[in-house]
Backbone bond lengths (Angstrom), bond angles and torsions (degrees), N, CA, C in turn:
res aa  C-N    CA-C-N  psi(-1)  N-CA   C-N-CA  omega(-1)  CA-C   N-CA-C  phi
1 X - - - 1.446 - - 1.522 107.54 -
2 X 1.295 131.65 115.08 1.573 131.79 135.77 1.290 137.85 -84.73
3 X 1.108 116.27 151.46 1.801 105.63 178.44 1.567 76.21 -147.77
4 X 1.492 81.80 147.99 1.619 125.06 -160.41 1.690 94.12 -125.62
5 X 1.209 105.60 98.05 2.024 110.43 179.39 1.099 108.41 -76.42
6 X 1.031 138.17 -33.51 1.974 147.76 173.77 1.837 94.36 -68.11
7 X 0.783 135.47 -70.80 1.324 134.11 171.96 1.290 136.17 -54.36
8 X 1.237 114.62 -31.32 1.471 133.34 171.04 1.389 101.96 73.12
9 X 1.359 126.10 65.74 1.293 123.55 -165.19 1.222 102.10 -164.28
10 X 1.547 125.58 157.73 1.199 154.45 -163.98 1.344 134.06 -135.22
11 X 1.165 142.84 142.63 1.595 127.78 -144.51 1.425 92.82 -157.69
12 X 0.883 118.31 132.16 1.736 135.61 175.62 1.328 100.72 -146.28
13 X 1.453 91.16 117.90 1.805 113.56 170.95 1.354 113.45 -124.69
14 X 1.467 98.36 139.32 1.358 113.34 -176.07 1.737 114.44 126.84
15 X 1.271 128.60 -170.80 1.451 120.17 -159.85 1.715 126.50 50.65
16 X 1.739 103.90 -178.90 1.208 101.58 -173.06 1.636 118.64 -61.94
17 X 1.190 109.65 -20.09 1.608 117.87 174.83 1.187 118.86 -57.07
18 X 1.406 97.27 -48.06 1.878 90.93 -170.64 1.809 93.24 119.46
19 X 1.212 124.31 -159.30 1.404 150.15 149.17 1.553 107.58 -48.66
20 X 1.621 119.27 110.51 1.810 115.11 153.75 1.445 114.45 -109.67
21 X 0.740 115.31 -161.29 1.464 116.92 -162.03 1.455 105.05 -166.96
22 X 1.313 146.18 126.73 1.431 174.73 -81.65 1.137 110.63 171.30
23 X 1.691 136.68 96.58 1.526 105.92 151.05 1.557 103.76 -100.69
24 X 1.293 107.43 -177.40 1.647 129.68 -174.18 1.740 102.20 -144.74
25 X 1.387 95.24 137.55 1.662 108.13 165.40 1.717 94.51 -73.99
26 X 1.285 144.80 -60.62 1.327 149.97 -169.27 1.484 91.60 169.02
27 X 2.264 85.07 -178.20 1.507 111.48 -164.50 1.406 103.29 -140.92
28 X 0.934 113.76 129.46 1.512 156.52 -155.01 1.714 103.25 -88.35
29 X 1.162 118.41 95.67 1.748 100.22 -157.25 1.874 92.26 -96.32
30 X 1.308 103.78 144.94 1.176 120.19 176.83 1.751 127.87 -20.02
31 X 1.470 114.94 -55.89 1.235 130.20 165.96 1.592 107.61 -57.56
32 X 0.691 148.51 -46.51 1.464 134.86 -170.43 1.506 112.10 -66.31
33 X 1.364 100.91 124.27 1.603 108.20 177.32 1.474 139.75 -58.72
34 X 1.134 141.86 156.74 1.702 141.53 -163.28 1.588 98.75 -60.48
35 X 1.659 130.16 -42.97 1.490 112.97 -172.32 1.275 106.77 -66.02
36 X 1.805 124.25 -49.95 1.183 115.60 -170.30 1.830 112.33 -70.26
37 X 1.263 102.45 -13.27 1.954 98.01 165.27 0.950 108.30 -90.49
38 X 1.320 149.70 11.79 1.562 146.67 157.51 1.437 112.10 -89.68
39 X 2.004 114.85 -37.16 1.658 107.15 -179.54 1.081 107.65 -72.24
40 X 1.331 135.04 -31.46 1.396 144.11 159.33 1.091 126.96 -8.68
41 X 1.554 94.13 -90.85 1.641 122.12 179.62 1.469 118.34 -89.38
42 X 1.478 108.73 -71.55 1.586 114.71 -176.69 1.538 107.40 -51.09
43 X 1.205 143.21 -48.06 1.590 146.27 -153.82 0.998 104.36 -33.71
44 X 2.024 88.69 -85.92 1.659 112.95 170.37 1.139 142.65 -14.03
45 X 1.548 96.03 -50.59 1.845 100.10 174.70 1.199 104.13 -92.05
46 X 1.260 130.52 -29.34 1.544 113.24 172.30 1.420 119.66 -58.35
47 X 1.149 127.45 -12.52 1.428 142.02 -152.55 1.633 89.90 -99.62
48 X 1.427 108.26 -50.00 1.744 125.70 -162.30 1.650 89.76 -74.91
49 X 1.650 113.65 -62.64 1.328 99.84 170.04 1.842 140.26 1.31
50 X 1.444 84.70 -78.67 1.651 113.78 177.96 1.674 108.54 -69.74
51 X 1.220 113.95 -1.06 1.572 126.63 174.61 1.539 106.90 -79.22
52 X 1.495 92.67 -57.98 2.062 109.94 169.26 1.405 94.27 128.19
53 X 1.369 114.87 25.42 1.549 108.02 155.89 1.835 118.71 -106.24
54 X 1.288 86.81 149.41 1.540 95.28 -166.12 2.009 112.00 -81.18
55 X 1.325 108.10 150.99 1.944 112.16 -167.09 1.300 90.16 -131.73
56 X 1.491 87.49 158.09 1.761 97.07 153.62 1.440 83.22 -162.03
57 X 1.334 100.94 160.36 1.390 123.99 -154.63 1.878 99.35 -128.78
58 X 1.157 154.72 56.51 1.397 167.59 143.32 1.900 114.10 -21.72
59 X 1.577 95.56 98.55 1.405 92.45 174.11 1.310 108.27 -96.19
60 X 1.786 112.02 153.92 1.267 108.16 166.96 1.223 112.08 -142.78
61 X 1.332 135.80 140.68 1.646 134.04 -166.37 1.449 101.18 168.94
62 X 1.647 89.21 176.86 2.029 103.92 -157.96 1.926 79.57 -68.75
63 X 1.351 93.22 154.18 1.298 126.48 150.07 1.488 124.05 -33.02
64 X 1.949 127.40 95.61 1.198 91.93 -157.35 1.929 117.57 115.68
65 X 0.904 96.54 -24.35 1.835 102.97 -154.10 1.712 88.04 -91.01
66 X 0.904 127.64 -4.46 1.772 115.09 178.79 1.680 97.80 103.66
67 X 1.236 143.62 0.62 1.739 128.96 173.80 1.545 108.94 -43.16
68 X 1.026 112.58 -55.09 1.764 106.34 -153.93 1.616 96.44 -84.71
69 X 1.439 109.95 -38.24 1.791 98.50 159.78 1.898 112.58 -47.94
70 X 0.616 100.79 -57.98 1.874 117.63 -151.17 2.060 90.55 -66.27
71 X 1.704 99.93 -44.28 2.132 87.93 173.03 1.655 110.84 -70.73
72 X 1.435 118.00 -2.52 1.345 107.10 -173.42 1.575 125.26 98.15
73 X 1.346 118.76 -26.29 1.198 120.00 151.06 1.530 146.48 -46.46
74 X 1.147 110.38 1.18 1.570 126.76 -165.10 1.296 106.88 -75.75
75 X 1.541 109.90 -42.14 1.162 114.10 -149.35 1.956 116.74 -91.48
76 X 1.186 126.52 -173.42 1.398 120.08 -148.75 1.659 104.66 -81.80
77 X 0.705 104.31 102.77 1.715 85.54 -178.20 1.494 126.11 -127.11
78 X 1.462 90.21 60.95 1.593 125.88 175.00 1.759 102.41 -63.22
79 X 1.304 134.61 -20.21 0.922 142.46 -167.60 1.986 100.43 -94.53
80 X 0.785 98.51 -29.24 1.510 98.78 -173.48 1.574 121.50 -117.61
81 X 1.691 96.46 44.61 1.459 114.35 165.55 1.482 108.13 -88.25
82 X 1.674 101.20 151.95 1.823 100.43 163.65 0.855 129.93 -108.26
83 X 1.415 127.83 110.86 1.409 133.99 -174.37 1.823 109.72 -55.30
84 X 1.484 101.04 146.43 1.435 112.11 -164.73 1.598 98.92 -90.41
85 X 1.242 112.73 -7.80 1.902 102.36 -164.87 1.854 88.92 -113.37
């Protein structure tokens, strides 16, 4: 494994591939709280959104770690079924 900090990139060698290579926008270190990881990340594209460009927002983390809490999905949403009739 290398990581390249000027590049923001990552390198794993070895396997049937050969050498890949990884970039990253950045990393989000643990201590920093959900508003300041939303002005961050979420803002921007919400901002670009309403421009008429299209986002997606891709979590990734251990199993467990709060993702599907933290996109908003967690919660009960017995209210926002569609009735078939």
């Amino acid at each position: 494994l290398t990581h390249n900090v000027a590049a923001r990139s990552i390198s794993i060698k070895g396997g049937e591939r050969g050498a890949r290579s990884f970039t990253y926008d950045g990393v989000i270190p643990s201590r920093v709280n959900q508003l300041d990881t939303y002005k961050t990340t979420a803002q921007p594209m919400i901002d670009s959104y309403f421009q008429g460009y299209n986002q997606t927002v891709m979590a990734y983390g251990q199993t467990g770690s709060g993702k599907t809490f933290t996109m908003g999905t967690a919660a009960d949403d017995s209210d926002s079924r569609i009735d078939s009739d």
